[in-house]
C-alpha positions as CSV (number, residue, x, y, z in Angstrom):
1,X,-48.6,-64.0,22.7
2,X,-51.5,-61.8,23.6
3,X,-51.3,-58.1,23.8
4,X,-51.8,-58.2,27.3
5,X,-48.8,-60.4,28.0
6,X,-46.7,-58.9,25.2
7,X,-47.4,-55.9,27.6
8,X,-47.0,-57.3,30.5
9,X,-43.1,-58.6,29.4
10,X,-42.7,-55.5,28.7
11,X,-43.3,-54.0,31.6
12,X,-41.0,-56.4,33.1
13,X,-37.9,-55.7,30.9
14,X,-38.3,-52.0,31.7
15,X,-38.4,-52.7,35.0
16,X,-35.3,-54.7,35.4
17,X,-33.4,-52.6,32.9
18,X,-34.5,-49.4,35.2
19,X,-32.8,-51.3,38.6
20,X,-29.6,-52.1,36.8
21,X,-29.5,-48.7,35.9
22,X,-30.2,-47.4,39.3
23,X,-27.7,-49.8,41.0
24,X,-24.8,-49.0,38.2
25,X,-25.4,-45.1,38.8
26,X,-24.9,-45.6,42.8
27,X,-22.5,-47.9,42.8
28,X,-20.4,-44.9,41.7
29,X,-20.1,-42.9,44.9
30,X,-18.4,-46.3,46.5
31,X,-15.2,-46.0,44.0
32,X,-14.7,-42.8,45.7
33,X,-13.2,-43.2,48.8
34,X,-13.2,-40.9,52.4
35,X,-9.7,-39.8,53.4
36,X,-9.0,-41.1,57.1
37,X,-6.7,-39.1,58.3
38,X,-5.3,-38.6,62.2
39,X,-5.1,-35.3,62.3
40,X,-7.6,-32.4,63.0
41,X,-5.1,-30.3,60.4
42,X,-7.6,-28.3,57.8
43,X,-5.1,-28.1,55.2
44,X,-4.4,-31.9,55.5
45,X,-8.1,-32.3,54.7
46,X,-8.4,-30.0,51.9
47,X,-5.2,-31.6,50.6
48,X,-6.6,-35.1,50.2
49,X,-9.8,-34.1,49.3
50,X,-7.6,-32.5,46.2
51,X,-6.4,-35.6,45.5
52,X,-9.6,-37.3,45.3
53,X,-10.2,-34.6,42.3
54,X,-9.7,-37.4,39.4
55,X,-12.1,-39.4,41.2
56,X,-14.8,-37.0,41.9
57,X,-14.4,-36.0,38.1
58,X,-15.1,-40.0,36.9
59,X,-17.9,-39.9,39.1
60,X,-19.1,-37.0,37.6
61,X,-18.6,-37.7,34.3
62,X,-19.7,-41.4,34.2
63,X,-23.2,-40.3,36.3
64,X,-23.9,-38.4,33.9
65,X,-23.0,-40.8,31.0
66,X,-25.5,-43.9,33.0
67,X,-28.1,-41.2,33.2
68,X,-28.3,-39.6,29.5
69,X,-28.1,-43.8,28.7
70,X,-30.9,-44.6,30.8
71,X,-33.1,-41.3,29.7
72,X,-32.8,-42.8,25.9
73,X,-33.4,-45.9,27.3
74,X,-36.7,-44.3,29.0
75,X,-37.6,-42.2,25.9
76,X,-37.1,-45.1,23.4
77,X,-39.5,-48.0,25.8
78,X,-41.7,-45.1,26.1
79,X,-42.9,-45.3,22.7
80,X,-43.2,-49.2,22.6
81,X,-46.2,-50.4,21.9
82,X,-45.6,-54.4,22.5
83,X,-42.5,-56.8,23.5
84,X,-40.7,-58.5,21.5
85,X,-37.8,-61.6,22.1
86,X,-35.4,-59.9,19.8
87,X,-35.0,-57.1,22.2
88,X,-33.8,-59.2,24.8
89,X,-29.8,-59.8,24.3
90,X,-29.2,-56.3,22.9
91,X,-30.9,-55.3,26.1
92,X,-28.9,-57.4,28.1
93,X,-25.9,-56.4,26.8
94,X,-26.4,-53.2,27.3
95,X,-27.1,-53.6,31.0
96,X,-24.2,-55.8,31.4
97,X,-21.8,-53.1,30.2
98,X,-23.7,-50.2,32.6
99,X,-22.9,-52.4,35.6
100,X,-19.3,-52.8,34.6
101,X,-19.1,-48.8,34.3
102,X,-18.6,-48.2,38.4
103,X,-15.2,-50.8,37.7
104,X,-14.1,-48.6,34.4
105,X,-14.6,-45.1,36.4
106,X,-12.7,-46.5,39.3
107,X,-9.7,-47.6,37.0
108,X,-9.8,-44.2,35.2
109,X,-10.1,-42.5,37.8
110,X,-7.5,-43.9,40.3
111,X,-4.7,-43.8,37.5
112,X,-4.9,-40.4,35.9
113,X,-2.8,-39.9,33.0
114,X,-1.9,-43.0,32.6
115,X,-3.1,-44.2,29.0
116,X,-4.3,-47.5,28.9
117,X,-7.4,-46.2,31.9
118,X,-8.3,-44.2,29.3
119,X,-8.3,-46.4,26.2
120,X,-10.0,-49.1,28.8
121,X,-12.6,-46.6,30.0
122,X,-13.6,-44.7,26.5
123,X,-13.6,-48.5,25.1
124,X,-16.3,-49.2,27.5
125,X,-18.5,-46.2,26.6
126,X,-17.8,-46.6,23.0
127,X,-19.3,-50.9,23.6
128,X,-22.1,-49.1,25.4
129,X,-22.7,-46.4,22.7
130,X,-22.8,-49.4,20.1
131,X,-25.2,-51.6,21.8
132,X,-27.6,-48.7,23.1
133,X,-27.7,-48.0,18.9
134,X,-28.0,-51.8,18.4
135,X,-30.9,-52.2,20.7
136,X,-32.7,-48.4,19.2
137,X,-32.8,-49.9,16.0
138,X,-34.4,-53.2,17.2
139,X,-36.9,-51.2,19.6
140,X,-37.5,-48.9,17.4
141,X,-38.6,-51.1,13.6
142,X,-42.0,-51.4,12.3
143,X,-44.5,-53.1,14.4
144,X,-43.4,-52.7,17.8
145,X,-43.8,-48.8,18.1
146,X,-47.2,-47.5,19.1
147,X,-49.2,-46.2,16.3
148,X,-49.5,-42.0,15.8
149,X,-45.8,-41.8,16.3
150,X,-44.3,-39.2,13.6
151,X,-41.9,-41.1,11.3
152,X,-39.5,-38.2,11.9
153,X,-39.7,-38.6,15.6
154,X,-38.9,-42.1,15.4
155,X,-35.7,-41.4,13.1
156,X,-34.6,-38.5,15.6
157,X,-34.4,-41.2,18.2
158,X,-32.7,-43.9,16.0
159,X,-29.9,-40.8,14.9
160,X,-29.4,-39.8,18.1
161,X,-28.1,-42.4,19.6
162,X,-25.1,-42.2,17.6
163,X,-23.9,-39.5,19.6
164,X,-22.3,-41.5,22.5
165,X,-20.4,-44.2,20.3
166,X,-19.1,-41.1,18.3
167,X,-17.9,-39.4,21.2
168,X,-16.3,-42.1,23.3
169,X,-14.5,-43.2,19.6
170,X,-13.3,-40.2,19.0
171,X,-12.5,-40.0,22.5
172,X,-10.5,-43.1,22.5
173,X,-8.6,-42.1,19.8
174,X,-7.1,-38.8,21.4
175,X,-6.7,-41.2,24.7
176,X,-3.3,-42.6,22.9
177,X,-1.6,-39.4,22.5
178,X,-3.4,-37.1,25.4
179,X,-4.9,-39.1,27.9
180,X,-7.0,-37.6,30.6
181,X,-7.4,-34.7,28.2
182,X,-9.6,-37.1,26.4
183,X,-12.4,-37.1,28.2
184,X,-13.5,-33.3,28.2
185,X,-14.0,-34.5,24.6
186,X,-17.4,-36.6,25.9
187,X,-18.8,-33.3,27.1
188,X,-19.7,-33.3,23.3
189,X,-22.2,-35.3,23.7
190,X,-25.1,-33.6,24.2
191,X,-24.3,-31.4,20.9
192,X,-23.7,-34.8,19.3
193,X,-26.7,-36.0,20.3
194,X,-29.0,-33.0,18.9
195,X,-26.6,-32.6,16.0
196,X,-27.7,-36.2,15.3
197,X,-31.1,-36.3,15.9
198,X,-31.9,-32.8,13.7
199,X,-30.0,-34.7,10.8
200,X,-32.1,-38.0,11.1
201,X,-35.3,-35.9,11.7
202,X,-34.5,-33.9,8.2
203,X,-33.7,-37.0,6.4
204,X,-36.5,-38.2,7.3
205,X,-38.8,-35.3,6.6
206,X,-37.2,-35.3,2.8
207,X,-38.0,-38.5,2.6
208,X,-41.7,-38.4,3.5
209,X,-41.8,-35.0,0.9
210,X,-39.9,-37.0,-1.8
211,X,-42.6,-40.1,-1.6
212,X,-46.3,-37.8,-0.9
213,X,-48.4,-37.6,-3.4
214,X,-48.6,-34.7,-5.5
215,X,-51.3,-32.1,-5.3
């Protein structure tokens, strides 16, 4: 395959993987449903909009979940320089568990407290956490990175993508003897994430020092 077709396919998996993102992340808002109520009643209103709480929280949460996947996603294809076939199936299989996410929230959120929701819903983040670090490491070997890109940089990206699976497992965990309380433990992510990526950029740093030539 040329480089202007390796390109090319390229293109075209970033493409597609950005729709199924964008369709996952909408698809949201349709789990949460509009009270219809026959009354003109303010407090009845505000009452079952309070009761939509759990599922304005899933929303919340899981946009924001889709979104910091598909900004790695972004970041990571951003740095390709070519396409290969072996980033195919991990890439699928990624997608295929962010378009199951809307049917996760909804379960989550329409039974909260209830524990196996939230052993089924932190099980699907912690699948998607996996395959997102599956697919990194695939993306992100020798040969299909553009040239000029720091080594550290490179192992920043592979590190943090640990974050997610760390927090949904840890997540999934506490979901057996607290659920619902579980998952204000995935607002860690974001310090998992840059705890993760400063650790692989250091190791990798050493590990540049350790093997440069002497002055």
């Amino acid at each position: 395959m040329g480089k202007r077709a390796a390109t090319s396919q390229l293109e075209r998996l970033t493409f597609f993987s950005d729709a199924v993102f964008a369709i996952a992340i909408t698809l949201l808002v349709i789990e949460v449903h509009v009270p219809h109520l026959d009354t003109r009643d303010d407090g009845a209103y505000l009452q079952a909009l309070a009761a939509l709480t759990p599922s304005f929280m899933g929303f919340a949460l899981s946009f924001l979940t889709i979104g910091a996947l598909w900004m790695a996603h972004h970041r990571v294809f951003g740095l390709l320089d070519i396409h290969h076939e072996r980033l195919l199936w991990p890439n699928m299989l990624l997608l295929m568990v962010v378009a199951f996410m809307p049917f996760a929230t909804a379960l989550m959120s329409a039974n909260p407290l209830a524990r196996v929701p939230e052993l089924f819903y932190a099980g699907t983040l912690l699948v998607a956490g996996l395959l997102q670090h599956w697919l990194f490491r695939r993306a992100l070997a020798p040969g299909l990175v553009r040239p000029g890109v720091p080594p550290e940089d490179i192992a920043a990206l592979r590190w943090r993508s640990l974050g997610l699976p760390t927090a949904a497992a840890i997540a999934w965990i506490v979901a057996w003897w607290l659920p619902a309380w579980n998952d204000f433990l995935l607002l860690a992510i974001p310090l998992l994430v840059r705890l993760y990526a400063g650790l692989g950029r250091r190791r990798a740093l050493r590990r540049l020092a350790a093997t440069a030539p002497a002055a």
